[in-house]
C-alpha positions in Angstrom: 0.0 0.0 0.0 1.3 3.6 -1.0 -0.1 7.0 -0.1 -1.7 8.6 -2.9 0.2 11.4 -5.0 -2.4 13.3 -4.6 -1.7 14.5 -1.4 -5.3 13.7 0.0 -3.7 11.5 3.2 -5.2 8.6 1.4 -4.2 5.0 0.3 -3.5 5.6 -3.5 -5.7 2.4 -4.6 -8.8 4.0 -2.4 -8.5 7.6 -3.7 -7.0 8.5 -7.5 -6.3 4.8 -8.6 -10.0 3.7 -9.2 -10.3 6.3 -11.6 -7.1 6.3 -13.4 -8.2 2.4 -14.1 -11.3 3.2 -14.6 -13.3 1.8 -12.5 -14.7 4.5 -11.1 -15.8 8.3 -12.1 -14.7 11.5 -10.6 -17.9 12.7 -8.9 -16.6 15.9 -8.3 -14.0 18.6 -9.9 -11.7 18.3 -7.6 -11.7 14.6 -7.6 -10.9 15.0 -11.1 -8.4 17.5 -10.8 -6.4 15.2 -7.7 -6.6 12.1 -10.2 -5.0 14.3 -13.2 -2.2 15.3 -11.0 -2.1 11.5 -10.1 -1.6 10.9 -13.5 1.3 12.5 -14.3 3.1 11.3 -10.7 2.5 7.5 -12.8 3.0 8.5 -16.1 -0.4 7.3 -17.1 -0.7 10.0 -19.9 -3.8 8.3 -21.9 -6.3 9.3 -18.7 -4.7 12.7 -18.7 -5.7 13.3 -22.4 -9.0 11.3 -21.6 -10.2 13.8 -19.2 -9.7 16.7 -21.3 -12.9 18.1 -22.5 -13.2 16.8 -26.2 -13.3 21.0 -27.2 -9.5 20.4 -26.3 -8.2 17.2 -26.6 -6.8 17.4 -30.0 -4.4 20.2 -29.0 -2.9 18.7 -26.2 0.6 18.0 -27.2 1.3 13.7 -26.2 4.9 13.9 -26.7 5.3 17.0 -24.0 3.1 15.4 -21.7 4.5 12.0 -21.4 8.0 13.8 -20.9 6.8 16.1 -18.5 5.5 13.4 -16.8 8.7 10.8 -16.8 11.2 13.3 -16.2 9.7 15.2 -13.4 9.4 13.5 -9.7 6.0 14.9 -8.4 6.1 16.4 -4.4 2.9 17.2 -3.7 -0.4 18.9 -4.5 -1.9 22.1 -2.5 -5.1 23.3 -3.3 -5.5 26.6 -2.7 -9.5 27.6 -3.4 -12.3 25.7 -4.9 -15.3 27.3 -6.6 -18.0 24.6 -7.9 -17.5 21.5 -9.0 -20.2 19.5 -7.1 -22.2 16.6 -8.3 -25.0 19.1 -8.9 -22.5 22.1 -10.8 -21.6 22.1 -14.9 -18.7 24.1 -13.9 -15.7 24.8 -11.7 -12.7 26.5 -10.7 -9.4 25.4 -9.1 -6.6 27.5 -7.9 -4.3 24.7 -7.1 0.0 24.9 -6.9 1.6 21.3 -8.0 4.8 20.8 -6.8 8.0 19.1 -8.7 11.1 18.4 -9.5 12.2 18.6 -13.4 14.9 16.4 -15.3 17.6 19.0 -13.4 16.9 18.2 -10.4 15.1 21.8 -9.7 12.2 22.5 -7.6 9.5 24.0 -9.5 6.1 25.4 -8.7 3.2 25.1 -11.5 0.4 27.4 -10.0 -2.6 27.3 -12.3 -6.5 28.5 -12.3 -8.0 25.1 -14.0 -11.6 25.4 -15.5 -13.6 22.4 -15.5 -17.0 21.6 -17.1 -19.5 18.8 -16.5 -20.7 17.0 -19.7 -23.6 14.0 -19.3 -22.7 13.7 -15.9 -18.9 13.6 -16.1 -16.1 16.0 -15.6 -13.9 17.4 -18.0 -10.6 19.6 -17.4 -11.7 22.8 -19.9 -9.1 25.5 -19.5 -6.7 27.1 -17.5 -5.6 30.5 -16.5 -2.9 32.3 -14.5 -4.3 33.2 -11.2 -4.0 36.9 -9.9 -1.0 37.8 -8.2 -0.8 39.3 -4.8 1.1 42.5 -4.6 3.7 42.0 -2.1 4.4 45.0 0.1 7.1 45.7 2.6 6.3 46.4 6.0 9.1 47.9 7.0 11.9 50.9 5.6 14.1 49.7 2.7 17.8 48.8 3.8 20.2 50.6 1.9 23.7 48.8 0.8 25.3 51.6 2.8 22.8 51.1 6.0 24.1 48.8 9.0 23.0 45.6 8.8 20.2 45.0 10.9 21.2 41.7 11.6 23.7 43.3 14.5 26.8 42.7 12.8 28.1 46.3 12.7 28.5 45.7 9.0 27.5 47.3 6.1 24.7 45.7 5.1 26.3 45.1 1.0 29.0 43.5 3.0 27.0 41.3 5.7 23.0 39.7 4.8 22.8 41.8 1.5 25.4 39.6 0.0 24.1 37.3 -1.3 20.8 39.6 -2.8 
């Protein structure tokens, strides 16, 4: 028994397996969208493609995705909102940040806004967007290079923590 790549705390054959097999049907968006990010973690591409809504699943590039899928090691899955995507919805959103590492050995972050539609009672993966960014904003004064480095040191702070910036 393994967990599931998903990230859902489950056993992987009780949570995205059943419908990456298909033996079972995503009953909800998100169901969909953990058994998708499922898919890549085991390279099974053809569900992937399957669960694209059919307005889309002629551009979806096979070669990319099964590459993307072997040469990255998949960490982990946060969902970060959910809007829709009941039994009883046609549509849904899903702000969600899928965590991996590419071929180089890098740590990468793919944060995506995924549409989904319901079609004769099954869910589809539609579209996705970039989700709006925050503007960050500093709470406190700007340290110059020049300034002592607030870290104590006595040092400038170009020649002590602003280093390495």
């Amino acid at each position: 028994m393994s967990d599931c790549p998903c990230c859902s705390g489950q056993e992987y054959a009780d949570c995205c397996e059943p419908f990456i097999s298909g033996t079972a049907a995503a009953e909800t968006a998100e169901q969909l969208l953990r058994s998708r990010y499922s898919a890549h973690a085991v390279g099974a591409v053809d569900y992937i493609i399957a669960t694209n809504h059919a307005d889309t699943r002629d551009s979806i590039d096979r070669d990319a995705t099964e590459k993307w899928a072997a040469e990255s090691t998949w960490i982990g899955l946060d969902i970060k909102q959910v809007s829709g995507g009941s039994s009883k919805d046609t549509q849904a959103q899903i702000e969600f940040v899928a965590t991996y590492r590419d071929g180089r050995d890098r740590t990468q972050k793919h944060h995506e806004l995924a549409l989904f539609e319901q079609t004769d009672g099954a869910w589809f993966f539609k579209d996705a967007a970039a989700p709006k960014q925050e503007q960050v904003r500093r709470e406190g004064e700007k340290i110059g290079r020049n300034d002592p480095c607030s870290c104590g040191s006595e040092k400038k702070y170009k020649k002590c923590c602003g280093k390495a910036a």
